[in-house]
MMTF fields as JSON, N, C-alpha, C and O atoms, coordinates in Angstrom:
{
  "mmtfVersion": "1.0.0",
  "mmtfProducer": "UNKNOWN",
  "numBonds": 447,
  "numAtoms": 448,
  "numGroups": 112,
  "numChains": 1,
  "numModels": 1,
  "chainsPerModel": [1],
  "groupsPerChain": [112],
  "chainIdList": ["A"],
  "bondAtomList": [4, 2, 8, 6, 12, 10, 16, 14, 20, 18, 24, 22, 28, 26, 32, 30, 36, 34, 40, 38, 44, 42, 48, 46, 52, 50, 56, 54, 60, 58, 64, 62, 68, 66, 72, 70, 76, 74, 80, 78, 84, 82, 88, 86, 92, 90, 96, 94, 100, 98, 104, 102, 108, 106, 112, 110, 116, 114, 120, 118, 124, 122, 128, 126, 132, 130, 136, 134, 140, 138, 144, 142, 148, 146, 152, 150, 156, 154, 160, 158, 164, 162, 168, 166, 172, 170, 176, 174, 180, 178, 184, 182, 188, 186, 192, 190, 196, 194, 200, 198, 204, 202, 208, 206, 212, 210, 216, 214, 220, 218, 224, 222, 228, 226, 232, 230, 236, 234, 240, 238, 244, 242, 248, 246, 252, 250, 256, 254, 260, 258, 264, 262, 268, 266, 272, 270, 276, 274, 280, 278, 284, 282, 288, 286, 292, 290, 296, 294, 300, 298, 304, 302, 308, 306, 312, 310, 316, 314, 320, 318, 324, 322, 328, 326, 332, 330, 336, 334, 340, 338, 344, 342, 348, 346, 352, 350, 356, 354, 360, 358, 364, 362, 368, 366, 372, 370, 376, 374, 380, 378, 384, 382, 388, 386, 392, 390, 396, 394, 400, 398, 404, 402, 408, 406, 412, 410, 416, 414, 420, 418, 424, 422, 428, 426, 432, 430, 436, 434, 440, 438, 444, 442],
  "bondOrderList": [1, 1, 1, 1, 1, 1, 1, 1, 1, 1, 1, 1, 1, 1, 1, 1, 1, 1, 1, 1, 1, 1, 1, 1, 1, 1, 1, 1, 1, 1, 1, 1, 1, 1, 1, 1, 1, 1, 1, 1, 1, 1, 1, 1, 1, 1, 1, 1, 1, 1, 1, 1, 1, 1, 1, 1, 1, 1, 1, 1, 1, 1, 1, 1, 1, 1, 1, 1, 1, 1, 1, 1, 1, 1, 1, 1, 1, 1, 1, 1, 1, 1, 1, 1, 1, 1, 1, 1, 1, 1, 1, 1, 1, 1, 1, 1, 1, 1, 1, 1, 1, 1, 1, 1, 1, 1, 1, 1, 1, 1, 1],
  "groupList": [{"groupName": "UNK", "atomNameList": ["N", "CA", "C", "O"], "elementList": ["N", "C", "C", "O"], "formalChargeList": [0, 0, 0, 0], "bondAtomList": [1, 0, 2, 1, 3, 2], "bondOrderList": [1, 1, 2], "singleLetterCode": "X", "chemCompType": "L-PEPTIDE LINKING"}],
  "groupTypeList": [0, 0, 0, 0, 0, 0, 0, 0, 0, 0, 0, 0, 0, 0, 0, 0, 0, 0, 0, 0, 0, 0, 0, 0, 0, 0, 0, 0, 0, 0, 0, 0, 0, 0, 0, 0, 0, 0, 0, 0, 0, 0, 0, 0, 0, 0, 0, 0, 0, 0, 0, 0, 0, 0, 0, 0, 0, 0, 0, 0, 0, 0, 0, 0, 0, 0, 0, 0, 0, 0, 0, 0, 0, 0, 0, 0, 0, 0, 0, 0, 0, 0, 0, 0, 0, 0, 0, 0, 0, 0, 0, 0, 0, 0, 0, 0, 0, 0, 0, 0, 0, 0, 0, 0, 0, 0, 0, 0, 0, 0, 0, 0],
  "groupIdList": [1, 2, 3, 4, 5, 6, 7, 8, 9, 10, 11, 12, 13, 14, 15, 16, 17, 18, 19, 20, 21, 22, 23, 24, 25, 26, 27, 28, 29, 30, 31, 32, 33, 34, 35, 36, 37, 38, 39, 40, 41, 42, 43, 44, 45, 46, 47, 48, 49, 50, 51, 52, 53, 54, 55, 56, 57, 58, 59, 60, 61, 62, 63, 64, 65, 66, 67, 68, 69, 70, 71, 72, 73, 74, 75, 76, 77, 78, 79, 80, 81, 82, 83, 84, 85, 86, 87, 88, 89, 90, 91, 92, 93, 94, 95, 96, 97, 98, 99, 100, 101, 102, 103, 104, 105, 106, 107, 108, 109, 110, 111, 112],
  "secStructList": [7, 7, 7, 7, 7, 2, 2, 2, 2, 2, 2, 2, 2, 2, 2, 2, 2, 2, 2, 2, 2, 2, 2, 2, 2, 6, 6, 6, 1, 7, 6, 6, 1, 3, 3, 3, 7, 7, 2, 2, 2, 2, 6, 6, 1, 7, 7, 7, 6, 6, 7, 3, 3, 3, 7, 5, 7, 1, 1, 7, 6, 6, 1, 5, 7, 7, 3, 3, 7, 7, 5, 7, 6, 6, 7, 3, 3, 3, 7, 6, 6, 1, 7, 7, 3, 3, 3, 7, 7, 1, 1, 7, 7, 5, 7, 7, 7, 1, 1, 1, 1, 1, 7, 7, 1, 2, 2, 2, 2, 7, 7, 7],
  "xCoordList": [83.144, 82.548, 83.602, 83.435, 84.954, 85.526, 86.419, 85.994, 88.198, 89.303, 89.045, 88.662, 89.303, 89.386, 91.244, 92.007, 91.476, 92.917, 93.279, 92.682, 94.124, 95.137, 95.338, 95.29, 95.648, 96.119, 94.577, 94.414, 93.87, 92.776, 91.928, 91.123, 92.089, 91.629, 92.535, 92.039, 93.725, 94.745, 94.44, 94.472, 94.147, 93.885, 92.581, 92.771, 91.374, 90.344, 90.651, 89.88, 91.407, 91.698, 92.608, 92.913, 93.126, 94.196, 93.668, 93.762, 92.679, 91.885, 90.756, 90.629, 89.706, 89.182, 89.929, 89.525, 90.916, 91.43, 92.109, 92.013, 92.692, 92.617, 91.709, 91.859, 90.602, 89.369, 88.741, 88.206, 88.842, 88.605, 89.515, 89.141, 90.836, 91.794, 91.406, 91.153, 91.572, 90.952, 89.524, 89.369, 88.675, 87.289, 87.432, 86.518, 88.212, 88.283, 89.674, 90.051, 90.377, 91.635, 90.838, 91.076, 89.749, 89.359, 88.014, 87.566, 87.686, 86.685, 87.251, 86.364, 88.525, 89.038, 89.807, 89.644, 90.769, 91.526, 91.733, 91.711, 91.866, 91.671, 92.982, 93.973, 93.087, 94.518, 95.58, 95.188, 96.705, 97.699, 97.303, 97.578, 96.905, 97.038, 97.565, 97.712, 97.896, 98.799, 99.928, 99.849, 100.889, 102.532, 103.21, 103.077, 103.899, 104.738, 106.286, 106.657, 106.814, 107.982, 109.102, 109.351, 109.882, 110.836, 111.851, 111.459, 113.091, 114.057, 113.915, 114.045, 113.395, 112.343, 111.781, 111.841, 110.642, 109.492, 109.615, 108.853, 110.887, 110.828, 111.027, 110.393, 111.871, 112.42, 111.172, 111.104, 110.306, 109.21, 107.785, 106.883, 107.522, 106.246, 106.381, 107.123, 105.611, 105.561, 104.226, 103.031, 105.726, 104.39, 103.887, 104.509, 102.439, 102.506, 101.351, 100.772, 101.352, 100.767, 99.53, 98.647, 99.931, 98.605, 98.457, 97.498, 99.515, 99.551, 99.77, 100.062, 99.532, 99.881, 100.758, 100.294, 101.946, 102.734, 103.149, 102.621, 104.1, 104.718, 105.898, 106.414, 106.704, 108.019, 108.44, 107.718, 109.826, 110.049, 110.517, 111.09, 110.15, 110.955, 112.486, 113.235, 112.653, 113.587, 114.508, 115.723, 113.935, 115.009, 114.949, 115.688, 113.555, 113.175, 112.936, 111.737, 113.755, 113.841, 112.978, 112.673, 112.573, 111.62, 110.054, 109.035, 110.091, 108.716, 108.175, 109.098, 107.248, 106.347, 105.649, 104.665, 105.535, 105.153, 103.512, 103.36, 102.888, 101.815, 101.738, 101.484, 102.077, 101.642, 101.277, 101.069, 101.325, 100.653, 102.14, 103.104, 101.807, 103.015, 102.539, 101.397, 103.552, 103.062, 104.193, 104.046, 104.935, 106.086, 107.582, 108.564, 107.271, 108.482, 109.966, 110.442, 110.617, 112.281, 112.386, 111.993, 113.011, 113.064, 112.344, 112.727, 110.758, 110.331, 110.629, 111.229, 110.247, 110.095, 109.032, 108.004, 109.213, 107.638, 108.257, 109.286, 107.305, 107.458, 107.534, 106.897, 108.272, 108.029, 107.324, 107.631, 106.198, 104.751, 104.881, 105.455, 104.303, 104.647, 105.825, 106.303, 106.533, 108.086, 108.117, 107.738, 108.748, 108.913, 109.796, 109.663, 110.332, 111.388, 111.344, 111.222, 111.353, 111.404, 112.439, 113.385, 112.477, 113.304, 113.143, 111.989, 114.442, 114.12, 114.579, 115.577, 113.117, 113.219, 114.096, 114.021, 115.459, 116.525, 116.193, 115.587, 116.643, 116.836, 116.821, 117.222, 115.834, 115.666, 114.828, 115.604, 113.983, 113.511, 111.898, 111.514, 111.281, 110.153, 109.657, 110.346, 108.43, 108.198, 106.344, 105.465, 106.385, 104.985, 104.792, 105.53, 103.483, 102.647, 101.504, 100.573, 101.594, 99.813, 98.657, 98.639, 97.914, 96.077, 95.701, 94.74, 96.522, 95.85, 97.271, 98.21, 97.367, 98.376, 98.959, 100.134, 97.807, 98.081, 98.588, 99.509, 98.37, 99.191, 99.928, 99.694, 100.525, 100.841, 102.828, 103.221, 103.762, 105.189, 105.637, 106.213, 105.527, 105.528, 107.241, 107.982, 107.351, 108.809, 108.532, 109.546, 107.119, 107.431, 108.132, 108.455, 108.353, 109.359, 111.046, 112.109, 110.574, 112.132, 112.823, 113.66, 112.124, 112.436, 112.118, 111.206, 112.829, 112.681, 112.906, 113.758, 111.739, 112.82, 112.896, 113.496],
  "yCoordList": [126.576, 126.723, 126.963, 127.781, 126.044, 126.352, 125.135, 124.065, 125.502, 124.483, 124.043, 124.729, 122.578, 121.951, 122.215, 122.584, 121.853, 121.847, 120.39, 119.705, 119.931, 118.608, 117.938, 116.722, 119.142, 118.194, 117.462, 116.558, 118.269, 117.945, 116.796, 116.176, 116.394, 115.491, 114.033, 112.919, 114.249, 113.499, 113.068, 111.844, 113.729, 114.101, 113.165, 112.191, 113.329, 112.763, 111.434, 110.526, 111.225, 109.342, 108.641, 107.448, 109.938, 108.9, 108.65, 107.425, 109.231, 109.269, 108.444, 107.673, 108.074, 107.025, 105.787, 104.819, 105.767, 104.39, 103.927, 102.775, 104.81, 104.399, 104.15, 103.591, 104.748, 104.24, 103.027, 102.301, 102.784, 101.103, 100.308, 99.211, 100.556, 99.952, 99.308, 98.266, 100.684, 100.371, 99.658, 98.96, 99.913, 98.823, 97.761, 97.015, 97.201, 95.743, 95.067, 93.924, 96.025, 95.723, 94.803, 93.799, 96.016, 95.913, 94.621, 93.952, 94.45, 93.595, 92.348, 91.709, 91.904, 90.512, 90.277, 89.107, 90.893, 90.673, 91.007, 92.034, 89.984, 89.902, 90.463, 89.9, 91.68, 92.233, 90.976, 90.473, 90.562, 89.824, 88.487, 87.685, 87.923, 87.09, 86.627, 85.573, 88.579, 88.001, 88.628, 89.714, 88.378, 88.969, 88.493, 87.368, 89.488, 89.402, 88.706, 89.305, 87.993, 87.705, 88.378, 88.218, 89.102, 89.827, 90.048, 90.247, 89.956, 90.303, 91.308, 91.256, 92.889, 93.307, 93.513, 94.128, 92.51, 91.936, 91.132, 91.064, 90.11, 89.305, 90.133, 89.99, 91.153, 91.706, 92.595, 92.812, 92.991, 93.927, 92.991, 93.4, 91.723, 91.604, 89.96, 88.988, 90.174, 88.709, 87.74, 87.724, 86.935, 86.171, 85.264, 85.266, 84.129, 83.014, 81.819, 81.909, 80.847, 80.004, 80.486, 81.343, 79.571, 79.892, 81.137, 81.274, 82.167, 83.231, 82.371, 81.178, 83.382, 82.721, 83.926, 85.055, 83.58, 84.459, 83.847, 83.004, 84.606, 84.996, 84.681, 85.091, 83.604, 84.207, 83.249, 82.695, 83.401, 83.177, 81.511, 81.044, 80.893, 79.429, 79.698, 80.648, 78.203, 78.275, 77.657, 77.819, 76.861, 76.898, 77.404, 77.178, 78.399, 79.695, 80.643, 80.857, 81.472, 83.107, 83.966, 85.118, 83.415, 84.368, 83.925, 84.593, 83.078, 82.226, 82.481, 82.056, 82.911, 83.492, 82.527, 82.363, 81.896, 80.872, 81.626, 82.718, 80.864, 81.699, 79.927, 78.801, 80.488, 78.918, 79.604, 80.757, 78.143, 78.858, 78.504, 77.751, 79.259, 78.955, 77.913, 77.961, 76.711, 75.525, 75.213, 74.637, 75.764, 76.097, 77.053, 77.161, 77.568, 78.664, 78.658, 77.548, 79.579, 79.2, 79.104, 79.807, 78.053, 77.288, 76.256, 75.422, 76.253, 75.317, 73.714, 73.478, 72.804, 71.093, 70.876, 71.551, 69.936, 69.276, 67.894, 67.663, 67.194, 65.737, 66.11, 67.144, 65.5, 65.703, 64.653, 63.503, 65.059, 64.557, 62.991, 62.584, 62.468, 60.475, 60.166, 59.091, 60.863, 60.113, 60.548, 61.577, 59.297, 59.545, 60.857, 61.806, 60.673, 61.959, 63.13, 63.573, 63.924, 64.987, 65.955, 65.74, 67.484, 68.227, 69.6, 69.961, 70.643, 71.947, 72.367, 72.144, 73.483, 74.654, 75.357, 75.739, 75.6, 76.559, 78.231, 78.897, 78.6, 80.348, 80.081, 79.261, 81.802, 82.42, 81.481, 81.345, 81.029, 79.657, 79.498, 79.966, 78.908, 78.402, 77.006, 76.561, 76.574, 75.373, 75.872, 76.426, 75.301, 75.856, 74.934, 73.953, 75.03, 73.933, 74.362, 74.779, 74.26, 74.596, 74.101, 73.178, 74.781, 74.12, 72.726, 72.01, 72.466, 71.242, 70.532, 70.968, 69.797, 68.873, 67.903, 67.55, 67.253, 66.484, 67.223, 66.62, 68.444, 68.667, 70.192, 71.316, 69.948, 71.488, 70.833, 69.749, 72.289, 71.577, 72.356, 73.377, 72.144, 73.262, 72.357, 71.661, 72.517, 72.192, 70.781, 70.099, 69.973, 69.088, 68.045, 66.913, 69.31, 68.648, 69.141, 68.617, 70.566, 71.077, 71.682, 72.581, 70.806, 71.457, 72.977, 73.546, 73.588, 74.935, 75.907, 75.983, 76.855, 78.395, 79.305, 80.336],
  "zCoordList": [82.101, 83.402, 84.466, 85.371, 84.292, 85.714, 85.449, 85.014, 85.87, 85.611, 86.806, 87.754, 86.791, 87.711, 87.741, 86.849, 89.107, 89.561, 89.698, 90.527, 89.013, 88.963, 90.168, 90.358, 91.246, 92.617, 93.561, 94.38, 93.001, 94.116, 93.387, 94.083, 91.702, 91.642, 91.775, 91.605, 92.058, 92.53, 93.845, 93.968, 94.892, 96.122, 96.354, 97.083, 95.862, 95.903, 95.325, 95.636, 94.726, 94.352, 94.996, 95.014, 95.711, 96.774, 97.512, 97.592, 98.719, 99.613, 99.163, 100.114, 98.155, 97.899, 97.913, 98.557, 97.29, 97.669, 99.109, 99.531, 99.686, 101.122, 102.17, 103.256, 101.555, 102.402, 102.127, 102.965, 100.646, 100.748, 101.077, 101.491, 101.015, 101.608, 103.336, 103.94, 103.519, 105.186, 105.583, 106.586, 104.769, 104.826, 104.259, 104.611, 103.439, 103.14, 103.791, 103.533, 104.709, 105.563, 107.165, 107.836, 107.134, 108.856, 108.298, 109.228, 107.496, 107.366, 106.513, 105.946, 106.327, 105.515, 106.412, 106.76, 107.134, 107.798, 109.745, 110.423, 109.961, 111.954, 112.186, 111.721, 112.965, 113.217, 113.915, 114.967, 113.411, 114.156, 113.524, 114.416, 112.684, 112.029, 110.711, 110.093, 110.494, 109.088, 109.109, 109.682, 108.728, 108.82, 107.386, 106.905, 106.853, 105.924, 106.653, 107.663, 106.381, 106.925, 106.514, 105.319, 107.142, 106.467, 107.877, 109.027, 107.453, 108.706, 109.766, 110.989, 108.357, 110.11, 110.893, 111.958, 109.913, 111.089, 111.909, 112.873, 111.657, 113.299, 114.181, 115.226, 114.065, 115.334, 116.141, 117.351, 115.169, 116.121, 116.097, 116.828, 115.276, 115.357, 116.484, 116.343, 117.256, 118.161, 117.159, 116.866, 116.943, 116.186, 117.187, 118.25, 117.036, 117.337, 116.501, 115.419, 117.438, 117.043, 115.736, 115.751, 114.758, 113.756, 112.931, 112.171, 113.087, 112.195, 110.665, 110.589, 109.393, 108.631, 107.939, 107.776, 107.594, 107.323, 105.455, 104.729, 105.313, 103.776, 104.116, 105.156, 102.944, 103.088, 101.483, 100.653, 101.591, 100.276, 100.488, 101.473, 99.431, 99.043, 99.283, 99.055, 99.954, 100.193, 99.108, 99.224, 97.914, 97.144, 95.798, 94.839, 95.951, 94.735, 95.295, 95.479, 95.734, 96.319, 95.281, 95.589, 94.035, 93.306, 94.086, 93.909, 94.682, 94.555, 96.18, 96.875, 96.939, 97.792, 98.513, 97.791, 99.319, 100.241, 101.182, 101.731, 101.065, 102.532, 103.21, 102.782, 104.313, 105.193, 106.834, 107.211, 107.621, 108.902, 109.973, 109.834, 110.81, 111.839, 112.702, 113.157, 113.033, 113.588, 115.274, 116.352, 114.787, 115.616, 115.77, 115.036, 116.886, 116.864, 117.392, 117.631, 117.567, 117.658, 119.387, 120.318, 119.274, 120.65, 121.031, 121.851, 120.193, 120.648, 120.227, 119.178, 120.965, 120.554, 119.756, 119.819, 118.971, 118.257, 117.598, 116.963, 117.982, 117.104, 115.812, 115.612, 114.483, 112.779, 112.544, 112.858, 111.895, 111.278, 110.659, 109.648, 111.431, 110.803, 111.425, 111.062, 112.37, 112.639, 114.211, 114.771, 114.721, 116.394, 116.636, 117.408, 116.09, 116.633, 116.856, 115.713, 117.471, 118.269, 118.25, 119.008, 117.196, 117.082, 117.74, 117.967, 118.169, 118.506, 117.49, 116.805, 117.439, 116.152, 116.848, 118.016, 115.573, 115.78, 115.891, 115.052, 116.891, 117.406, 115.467, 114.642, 115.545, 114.199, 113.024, 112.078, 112.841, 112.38, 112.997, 114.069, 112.268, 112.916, 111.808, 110.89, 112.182, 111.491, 111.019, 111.679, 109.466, 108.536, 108.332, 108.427, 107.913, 107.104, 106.745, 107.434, 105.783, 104.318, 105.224, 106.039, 104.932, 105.839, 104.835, 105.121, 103.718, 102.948, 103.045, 102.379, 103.607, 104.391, 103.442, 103.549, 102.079, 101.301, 100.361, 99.811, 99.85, 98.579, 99.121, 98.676, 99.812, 100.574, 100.885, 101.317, 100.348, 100.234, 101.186, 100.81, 102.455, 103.932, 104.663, 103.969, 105.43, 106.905, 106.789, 106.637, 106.829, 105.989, 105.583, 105.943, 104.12, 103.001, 102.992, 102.661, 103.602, 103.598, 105.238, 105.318, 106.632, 107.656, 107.992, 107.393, 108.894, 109.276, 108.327, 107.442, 108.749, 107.866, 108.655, 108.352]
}
């Protein structure tokens, strides 16, 4: 009946999948609430309060963290159960898991 051409059925599956991409992008996800953490995304993305970002363990660089942002660089915050009162260091912020009891967030290991 008739060759189909290679590129255009290439073409039609790239373009299907970017369109669900983009409909389950704009409908799972609220723009500015999620950020990959990466050196150069601090510099262009303003994070704040309550984003929940990605970044790697800090003492397994293979291993992928998602937590929420609780505090950012410069700011003060009391540490959780203890009087004391620290500033998050320039470059740094402070996480913590939404399940507080079994969640290994700043925490257990301070800033990242």
């Amino acid at each position: 009946m008739g060759t189909r051409n290679p590129l255009w059925s290439i073409a039609k599956r790239c373009l299907t999948g970017l369109l669900i991409g983009v409909t389950i992008s704009d409908r799972l996800l609220e723009p500015g609430n999620v950020a990959l953490v990466e050196k150069i995304c601090l510099e262009k993305y303003q994070f704040s309060h309550g984003d929940v970002v990605m970044f790697k363990c800090p003492s397994d660089h293979k291993e992928l963290f998602v937590k929420r942002l609780i505090a950012l660089p410069g700011e003060w915050m009391q540490l959780p159960g203890s009087p004391e009162i620290i500033k998050i260091p320039k470059g740094h912020c402070w996480v913590e898991g939404d399940n507080a009891a079994l969640s290994w967030d700043s925490r257990s290991f301070g800033p990242v």
